[in-house]
C-alpha positions in Angstrom: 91.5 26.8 -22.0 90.8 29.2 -24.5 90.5 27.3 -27.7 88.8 24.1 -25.1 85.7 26.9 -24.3 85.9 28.3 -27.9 85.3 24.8 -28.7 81.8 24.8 -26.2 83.8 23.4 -23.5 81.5 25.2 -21.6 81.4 23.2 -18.3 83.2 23.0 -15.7 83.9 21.2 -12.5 84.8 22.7 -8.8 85.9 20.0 -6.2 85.2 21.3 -2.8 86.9 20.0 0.4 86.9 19.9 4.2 89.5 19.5 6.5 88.2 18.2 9.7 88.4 15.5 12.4 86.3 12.1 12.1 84.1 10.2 14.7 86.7 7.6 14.1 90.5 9.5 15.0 92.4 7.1 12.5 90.0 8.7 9.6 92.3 11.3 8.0 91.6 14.7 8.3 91.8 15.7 4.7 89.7 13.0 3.0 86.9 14.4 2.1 89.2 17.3 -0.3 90.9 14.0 -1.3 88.0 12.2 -2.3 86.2 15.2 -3.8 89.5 15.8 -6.4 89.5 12.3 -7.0 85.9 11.9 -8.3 86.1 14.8 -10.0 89.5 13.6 -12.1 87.7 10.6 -13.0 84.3 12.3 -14.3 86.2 15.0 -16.1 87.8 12.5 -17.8 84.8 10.6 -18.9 82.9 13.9 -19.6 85.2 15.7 -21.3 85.1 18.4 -19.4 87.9 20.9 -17.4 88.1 21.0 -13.5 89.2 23.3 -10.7 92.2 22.6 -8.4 89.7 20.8 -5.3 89.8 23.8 -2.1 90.8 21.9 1.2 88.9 24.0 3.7 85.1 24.1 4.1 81.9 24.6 6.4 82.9 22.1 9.4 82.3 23.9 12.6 80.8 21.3 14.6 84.1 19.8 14.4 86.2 21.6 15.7 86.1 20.6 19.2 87.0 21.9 22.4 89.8 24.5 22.9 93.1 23.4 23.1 92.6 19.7 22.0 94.3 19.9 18.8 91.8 18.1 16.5 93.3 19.8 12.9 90.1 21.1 12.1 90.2 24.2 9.8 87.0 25.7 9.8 85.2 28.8 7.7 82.5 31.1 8.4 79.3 30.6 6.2 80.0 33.9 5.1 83.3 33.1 4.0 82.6 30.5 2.6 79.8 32.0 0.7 82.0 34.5 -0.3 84.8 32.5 -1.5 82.5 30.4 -4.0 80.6 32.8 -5.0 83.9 34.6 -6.0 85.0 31.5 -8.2 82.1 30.7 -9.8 81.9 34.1 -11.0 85.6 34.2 -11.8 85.0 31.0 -13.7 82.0 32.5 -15.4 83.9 35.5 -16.7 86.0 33.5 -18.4 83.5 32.0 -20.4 81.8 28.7 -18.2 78.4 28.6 -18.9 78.0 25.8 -16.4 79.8 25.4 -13.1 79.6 21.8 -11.1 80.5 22.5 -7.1 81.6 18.5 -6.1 81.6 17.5 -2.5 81.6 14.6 0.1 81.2 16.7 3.1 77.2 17.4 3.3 77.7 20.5 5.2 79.2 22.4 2.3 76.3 21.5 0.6 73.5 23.7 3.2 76.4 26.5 3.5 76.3 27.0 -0.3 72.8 26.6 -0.9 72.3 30.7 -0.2 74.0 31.4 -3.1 72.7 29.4 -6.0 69.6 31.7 -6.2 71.6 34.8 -6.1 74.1 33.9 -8.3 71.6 32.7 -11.2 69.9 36.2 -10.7 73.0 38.4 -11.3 74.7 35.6 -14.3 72.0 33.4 -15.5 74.9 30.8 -15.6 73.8 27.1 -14.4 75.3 26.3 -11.5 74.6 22.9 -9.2 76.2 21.3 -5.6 76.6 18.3 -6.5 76.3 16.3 -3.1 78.0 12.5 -4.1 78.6 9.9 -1.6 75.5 8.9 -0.8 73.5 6.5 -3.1 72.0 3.0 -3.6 74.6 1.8 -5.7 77.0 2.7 -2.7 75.1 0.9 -0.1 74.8 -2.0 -2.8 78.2 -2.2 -3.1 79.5 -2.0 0.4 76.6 -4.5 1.6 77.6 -3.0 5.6 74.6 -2.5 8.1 73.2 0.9 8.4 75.4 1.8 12.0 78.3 1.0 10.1 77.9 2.3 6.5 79.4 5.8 7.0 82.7 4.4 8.3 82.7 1.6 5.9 82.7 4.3 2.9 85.0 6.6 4.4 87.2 3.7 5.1 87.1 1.6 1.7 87.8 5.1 0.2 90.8 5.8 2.5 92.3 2.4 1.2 92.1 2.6 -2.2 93.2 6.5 -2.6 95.8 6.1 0.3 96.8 2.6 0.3 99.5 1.8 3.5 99.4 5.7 4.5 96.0 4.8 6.1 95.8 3.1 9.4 93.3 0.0 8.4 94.3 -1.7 11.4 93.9 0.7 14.0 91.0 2.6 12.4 89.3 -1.4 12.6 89.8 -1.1 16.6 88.2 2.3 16.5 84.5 3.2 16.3 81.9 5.8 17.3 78.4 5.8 18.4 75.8 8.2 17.3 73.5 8.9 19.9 71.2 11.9 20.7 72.7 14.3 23.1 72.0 13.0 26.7 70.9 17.0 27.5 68.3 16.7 25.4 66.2 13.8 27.3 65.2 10.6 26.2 62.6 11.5 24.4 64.8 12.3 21.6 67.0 10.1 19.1 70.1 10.3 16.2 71.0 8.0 13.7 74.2 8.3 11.4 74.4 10.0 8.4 71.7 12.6 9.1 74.0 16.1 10.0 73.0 17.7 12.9 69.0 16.7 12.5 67.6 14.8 15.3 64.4 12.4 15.5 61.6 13.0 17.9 58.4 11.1 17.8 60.5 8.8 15.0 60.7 12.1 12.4 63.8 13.6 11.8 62.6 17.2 11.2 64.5 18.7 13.7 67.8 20.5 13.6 70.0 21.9 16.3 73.5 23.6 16.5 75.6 20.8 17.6 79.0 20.4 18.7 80.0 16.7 16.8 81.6 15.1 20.4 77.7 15.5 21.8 76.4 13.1 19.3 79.1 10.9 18.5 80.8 8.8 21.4 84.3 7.2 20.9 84.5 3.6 20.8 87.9 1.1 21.5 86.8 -2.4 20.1 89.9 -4.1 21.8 90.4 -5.3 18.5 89.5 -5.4 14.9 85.6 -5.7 14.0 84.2 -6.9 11.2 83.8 -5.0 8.2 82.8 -4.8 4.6 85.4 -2.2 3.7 88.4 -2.7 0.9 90.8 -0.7 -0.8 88.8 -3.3 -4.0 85.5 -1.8 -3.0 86.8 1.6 -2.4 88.1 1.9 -6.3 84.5 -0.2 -6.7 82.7 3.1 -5.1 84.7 5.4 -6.8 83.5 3.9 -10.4 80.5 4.0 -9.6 80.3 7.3 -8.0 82.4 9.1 -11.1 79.5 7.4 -13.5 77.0 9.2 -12.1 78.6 12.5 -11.6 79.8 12.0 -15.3 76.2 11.1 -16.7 75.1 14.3 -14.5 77.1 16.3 -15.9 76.4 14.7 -19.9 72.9 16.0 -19.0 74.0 19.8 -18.1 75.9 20.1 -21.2 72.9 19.7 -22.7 70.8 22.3 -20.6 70.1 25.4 -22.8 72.1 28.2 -20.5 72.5 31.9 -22.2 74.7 33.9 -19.4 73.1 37.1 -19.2 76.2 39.0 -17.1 80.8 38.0 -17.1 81.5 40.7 -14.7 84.0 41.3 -12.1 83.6 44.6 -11.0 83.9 44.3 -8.1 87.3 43.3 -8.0 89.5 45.6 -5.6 
């Protein structure tokens, strides 16, 4: 690591996870630390760059569920979690990164590390980015699945080509959920997929309110499988295509102009 940063091996990547229950129960609980580790292996690779073990836990409190019910869902506070990355980037930046890349496919890590960019370029001057990379064009081009089903249809095609026969295709295909608004709220008020815990009133979605996941998204049984665009062929497909953008991002921050101002851990007790 040494002689690769003496060498202006100066960026670095940080693959951060969740571990949480899914809408759909045959969704595994660790994919989205699976699929974070796995686009960052392949974008390192093509960028040249070094990478972080991928941490499994994250910001997923809305799914935890109900006492007792046994969902698997590890959850951290925002402080913690904060904390925690806060402590790595600097820990990474003291050993000479100039540039530190936070990868993840679970969008709430992505609000509960915001807080710290601005604080952390204050005290180190060091560039440092979330990199939020499911979502894009080119995946919704490649999946081709209608918007109510798009989410699962990732998560899925993802699950098959990173966990082949240790993922339930089958049953997952019998499984479903439904986003809905929560019925507490009124009808006045409606929730697509993909949008977190923001709601849409009046057709904008500029609302957001603390929500436990299991009063937007209803359980489904199909009876049998549905139809569905997903593949373990278009999962390696999305993965491609997802490391080739996170690889020509990060092509274009080892060309950003970064002179780290502070490498201290003294606060270390």
């Amino acid at each position: 690591m040494r002689e690769h940063v003496a060498a202006g091996g100066t960026t670095i990547l940080v693959p951060l996870g969740s571990c949480e229950r899914h809408g759909n129960p045959f969704t595994p609980l660790g994919l989205d630390s699976i699929v974070a580790l796995a686009l960052v292996e392949r974008a390192a690779e093509r960028s040249g760059v070094l990478h972080t073990p991928a941490f499994p836990f994250g910001y997923a409190p809305h799914h935890v569920g109900r006492a007792g019910e046994g969902n698997g869902t590890v959850t951290l506070r925002s402080s913690t979690y904060r904390d925690l990355v806060s402590d790595v980037v600097e820990s990474l930046v003291f050993q000479g990164f100039d540039r530190v890349v936070l990868v993840t496919s679970h969008s709430f890590n992505v609000a509960a590390v915001e807080p710290v960019l601005i604080p952390l370029r204050r005290r180190t001057a060091a560039f440092v980015a979330v990199y939020g990379g499911r979502e894009s064009d080119r995946v919704t081009e490649i999946l081709d699945s209608p918007a109510d089903r798009l989410a699962s249809d990732v998560e899925a095609s993802l699950a098959l080509a990173l966990l082949g026969g240790r993922f339930d295709a089958d049953d997952y295909l019998t499984r479903g959920y439904e986003i809905h608004a929560p019925e507490w709220l009124g009808p006045s008020f409606t929730k697509r997929p993909g949008t977190g815990l923001s709601i849409a009133f009046r057709g904008s979605e500029n609302i957001t309110v603390g929500l436990e996941d299991y009063e937007f998204a209803r359980p489904v049984s199909h009876g049998g499988p549905v139809a569905s665009t997903a593949s373990a062929a278009k999962g390696s497909e999305l993965l491609d295509a997802m490391a080739d953008d996170l690889a020509a991002f990060v092509e274009e921050v080892k060309a950003v102009e970064v002179e780290v101002a502070e490498r201290s851990l003294d606060w270390r007790d």
